[in-house]
Residue, then its C-alpha position, 0 to 999 in steps of 0.5 A: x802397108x803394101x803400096x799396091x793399094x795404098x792412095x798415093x797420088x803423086x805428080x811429075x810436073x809442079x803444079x802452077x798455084x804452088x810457091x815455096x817448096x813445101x807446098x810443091x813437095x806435098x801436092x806433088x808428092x800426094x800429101x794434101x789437095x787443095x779444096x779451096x783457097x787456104x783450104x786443103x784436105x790431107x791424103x793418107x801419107x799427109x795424115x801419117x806425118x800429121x799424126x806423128x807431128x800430133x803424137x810427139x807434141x802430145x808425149x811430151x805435152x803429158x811429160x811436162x804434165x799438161x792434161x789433154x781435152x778437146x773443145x769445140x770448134x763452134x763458139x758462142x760469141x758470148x765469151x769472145x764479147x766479154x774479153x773484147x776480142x770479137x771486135x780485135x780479131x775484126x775480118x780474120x773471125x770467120x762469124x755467123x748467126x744459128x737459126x736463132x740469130x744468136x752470134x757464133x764464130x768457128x774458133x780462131x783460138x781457145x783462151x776464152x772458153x779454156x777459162x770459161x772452163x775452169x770457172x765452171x769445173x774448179x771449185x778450189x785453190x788446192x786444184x791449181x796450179x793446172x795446165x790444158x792443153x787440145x790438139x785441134x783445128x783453127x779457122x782464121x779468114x786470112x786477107x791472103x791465105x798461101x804457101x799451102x799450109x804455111x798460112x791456111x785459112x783451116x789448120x791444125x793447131x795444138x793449143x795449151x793454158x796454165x792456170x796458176x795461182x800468183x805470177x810465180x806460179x806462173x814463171x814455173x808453168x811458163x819454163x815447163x812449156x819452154x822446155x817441152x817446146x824445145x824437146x818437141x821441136x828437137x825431136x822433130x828435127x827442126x832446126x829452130x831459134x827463140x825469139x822474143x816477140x810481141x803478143x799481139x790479140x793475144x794480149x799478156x805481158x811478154x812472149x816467146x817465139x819459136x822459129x825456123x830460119x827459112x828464107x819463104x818465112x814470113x817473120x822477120x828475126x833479128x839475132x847477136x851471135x856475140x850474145x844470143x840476143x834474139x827478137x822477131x822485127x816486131x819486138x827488137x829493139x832499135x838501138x839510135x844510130x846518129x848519122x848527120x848530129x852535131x851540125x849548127x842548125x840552119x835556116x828553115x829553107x822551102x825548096x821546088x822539087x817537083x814531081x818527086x815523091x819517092x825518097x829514090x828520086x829525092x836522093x837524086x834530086x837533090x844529090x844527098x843521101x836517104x838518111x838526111x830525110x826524114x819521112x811522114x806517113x800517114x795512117x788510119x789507126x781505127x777512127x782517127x789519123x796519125x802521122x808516123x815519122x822514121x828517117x829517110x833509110x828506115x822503114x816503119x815497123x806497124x805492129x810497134x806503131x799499132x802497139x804505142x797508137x793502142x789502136x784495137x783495129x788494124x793499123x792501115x795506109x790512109x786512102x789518098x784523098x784523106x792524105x789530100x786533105x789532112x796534108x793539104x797536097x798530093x801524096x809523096x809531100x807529108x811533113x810534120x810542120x803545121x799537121x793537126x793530127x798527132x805526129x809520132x816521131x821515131x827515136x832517130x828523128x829527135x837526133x837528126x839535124x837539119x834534115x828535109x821533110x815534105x812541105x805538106x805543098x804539092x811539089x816542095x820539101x823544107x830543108x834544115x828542118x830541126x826538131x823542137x824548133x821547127x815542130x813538136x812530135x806527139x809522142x816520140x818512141x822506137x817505131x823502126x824495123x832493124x836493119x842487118x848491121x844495127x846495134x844490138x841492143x843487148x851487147x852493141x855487136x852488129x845484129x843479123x837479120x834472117x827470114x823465119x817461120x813461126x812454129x810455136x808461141x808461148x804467151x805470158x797471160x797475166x789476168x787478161x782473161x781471168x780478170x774479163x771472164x771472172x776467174x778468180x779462186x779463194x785462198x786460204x784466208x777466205x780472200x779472193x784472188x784472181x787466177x793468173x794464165x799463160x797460153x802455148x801454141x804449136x801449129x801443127x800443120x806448119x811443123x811439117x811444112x817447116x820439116x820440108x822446107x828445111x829439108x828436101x832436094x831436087x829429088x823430093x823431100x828429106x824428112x826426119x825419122x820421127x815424122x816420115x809416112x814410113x820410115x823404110x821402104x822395101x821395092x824389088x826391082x822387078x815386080x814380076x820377078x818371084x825370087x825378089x818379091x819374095x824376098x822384098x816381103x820377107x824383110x817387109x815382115x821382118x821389119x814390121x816384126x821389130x816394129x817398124x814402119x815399113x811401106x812395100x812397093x809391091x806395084x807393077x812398075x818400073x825400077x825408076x818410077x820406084x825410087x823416084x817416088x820413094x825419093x818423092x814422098x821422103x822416105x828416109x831409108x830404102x832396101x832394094x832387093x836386085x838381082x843378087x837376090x839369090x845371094x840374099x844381097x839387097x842395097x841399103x840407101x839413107x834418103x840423103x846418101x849418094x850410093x847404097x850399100x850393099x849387105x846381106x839380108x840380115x845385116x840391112x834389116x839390123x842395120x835398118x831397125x838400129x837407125x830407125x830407133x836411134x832416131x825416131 
């Protein structure tokens, strides 16, 4: 490809919507362009890399035997109705009506309509196991789409589902997708930790993430390097710490504390420390109220709340007037003594003694609170996030905590959608059974985000061989002098001969703005031919070297098609 005429609309200044540096990199560097919020379209170097991205999911997809199809992307609610995720996914569905009033939706994910087609297309036991898999766009209306393609409201997505006949059917399609996602995310020079995670609407009995350490990520991660213990803060397991146990338990006492609302200003007030409290939220889980309780130093973690509540809406802060009249006072006072919702107490609190809690009275707190004797929680369970430094739950070493971005999911289904759909298979004997699945995802738009944030510096983009637009870029120093654009075009030729993805910079510009947009848009590899041109002499540069090299002709593009094809 010659650049003369190639759309590459790149940018100088950091366009002010843009947050992380994935997303300034890629406006910046002619990637994509913003339509609407959460919205983008992809200019042709975007493309390139998606395309690579899709390419090598896709290689290693087929590789671990899984067979590729393409669904449509406009729904029928009927399926989503039958599983009871119309209602789950609530707002984050992007919902309407055809000419006849029939409901549709633009699809969120696919494991409905997968199973709705194997129902209709397989008609024998002898068929399965079986894994199908599309590479294919999504539609989610998120609350608050950002961060470019990190979290869209449109984007690309490479969806897979097993269909096996028993649960041990299912742990060898399950290990294959593991093994495929690692080799895809290796060759895509990611570098990426498991973890285990919660289901979500997705449902099924247990879950793997696949993440990449960055602090703009969105997911919390927890990890033991003692152990290789990993789990995002939605799965990991809150080993109980005990802080204040052991004290003789002391009179129930109400204390003033007015005006103070906040765990800060209680620490102040009354000279103690934030893990002698112990603090109640309220929460609207559907159409009910809960109180959650965690101690004074913790915070709640809400998926594990909204998990052990079995609420099928989203879990949210109760309004201020309902706190009002559950509690009986302002917010910032919530106990659990004398509530009449359920109270949902974390491990911790049960260890605590004499501790303070709200007095459910505008402007006073109870101290010496006791557990059993002062009230009785409703249910008592892990509703913690981890905290750098907590137990580790599988060896007791300290865990870490970093920030993640999820690249892909791997889900152990179970029959939640073969046993709602009716999928279901005769086996030898005549009997009916009912098929077991597993669902894979790779989020395809977000791999090349995760591919620059992980690699760029004040010059541009860094990007691995695999997934570069190009992966050299030729530029003669002078555009208008013949002896270097000749030159310049015979490598250009050369390397394409070898089968490399050569870009020449054939444009009427300066030296400077050459390199600069090389630099830009992440090429990893740059042949310049100067002005030793005539010696057949041109400067050899990897994207993350400081100097080129200076070598002849024939020896750069050796040299060029060697690294290029040690690591594509």
């Amino acid at each position: 490809m010659k650049m003369k005429n190639l759309l590459v609309p790149t940018l100088r200044e950091v366009p002010a919507e843009a947050e992380i540096t994935s997303h300034k990199l890629m406006l910046r560097a002619g990637y994509i362009r913003k339509l609407a919020a959460g919205i983008y379209s992809y200019l042709p170097l975007g493309l390139r890399s998606l395309k690579k991205v899709e390419q090598i999911v896709r290689e290693e997809m087929d590789a671990a035997g899984a067979q590729e199809l393409l669904m449509a992307a406009l729904l029928p609610a009927e399926a989503y109705q039958a599983s009871g995720r119309w209602e789950v996914f609530g707002p984050s569905m992007f919902k309407l009506k055809d000419r006849n009033d029939r409901d549709f939706c633009l699809g969120p994910t696919h494991e409905e309509l997968f199973t709705q087609t194997v129902i209709d297309e397989v008609r024998s036991y002898k068929e399965y196991p079986m894994t199908l898999y599309q590479i294919q766009t999504k539609y989610r209306d998120e609350g608050r789409p950002r961060f470019g393609l990190m979290r869209g409201r449109e984007f690309i997505m490479k969806d897979a589902y097993s269909f096996d006949l028993d649960e041990a059917g299912l742990d060898v399609s399950y290990k294959k997708m593991y093994d495929a996602y690692c080799r895809i995310f290796t060759r895509l020079g990611l570098d990426f930790t498991i973890v285990d995670a919660d289901s979500g609407a997705m449902g099924g009995s247990g879950s793997q993430e696949f993440m990449v350490k960055s602090p703009v990520g969105e997911d919390g991660i927890a990890y033991c390097d003692a152990c290789g213990y990993a789990a995002n803060y939605e799965k990991a397991e809150c080993v109980p710490q005990e802080k204040n146990c052991g004290e003789t338990e002391l009179q129930l006492e109400k204390v003033e504390t007015p005006e103070v609302h906040t765990i800060e200003e209680l620490v102040e007030f009354l000279k103690t420390e934030p893990y002698v409290f112990a603090k109640t939220i309220i929460y609207k889980a559907d159409d009910k109220y809960i109180a959650a309780m965690v101690r004074g130093d913790r915070e709640i973690n809400e998926v594990k709340l909204k998990n052990l509540v079995g609420c099928t809406d989203d879990l949210e802060l109760a309004e201020p007037f309902a706190v009002r009249e559950i509690t009986h006072a302002q917010v910032g006072f919530a106990g659990p003594i004398g509530l009449d919702i359920p109270v949902y107490a974390d491990l911790e609190v049960m260890r605590m003694k004499n501790f303070i809690i709200g007095a459910n009275e505008t402007n006073y707190h109870y101290k010496n609170v006791n557990v059993h004797r002062d009230f009785e929680p409703t249910v008592v369970a892990d509703i913690r996030t981890i905290t750098d430094g907590d137990v580790c739950p599988k060896c007791g070493k300290p865990i870490k905590t970093a920030q993640g971005i999820e690249v892909g999911h791997i889900f152990k289904l179970g029959t939640k959608y073969s046993d709602a759909l009716g999928l279901t298979y005769l086996d030898e004997t005549g009997k009916p059974k009912v098929v077991v699945m597993g669902c894979y995802g790779i989020g395809v738009t977000r791999c090349l985000a995760a591919a620059i944030e992980q690699g760029n510096d004040e010059n541009g983009m860094i990007l691995p061989v695999a997934i570069a637009p190009f992966e050299v870029i030729v530029i003669p120093v002078n555009a208008k002098n013949e002896e270097q654009i000749k030159l310049a075009e015979e490598i250009y030729e050369q390397l394409k001969k070898k089968g490399i993805d050569a870009l020449l910079d054939d444009r009427e510009e300066r030296a400077g703005v050459k390199f600069k947009d090389a630099d830009l848009i992440g090429i990893p590899l740059r042949i310049v031919a100067g002005k030793k041109s005539a010696e057949n002499i041109v400067e050899y540069k990897l994207r993350n070297d400081d100097l080129p090299l200076e070598l002849h002709v024939g020896e750069a593009v050796e040299a060029a098609v060697k690294f290029i094809t040690e690591n594509r």
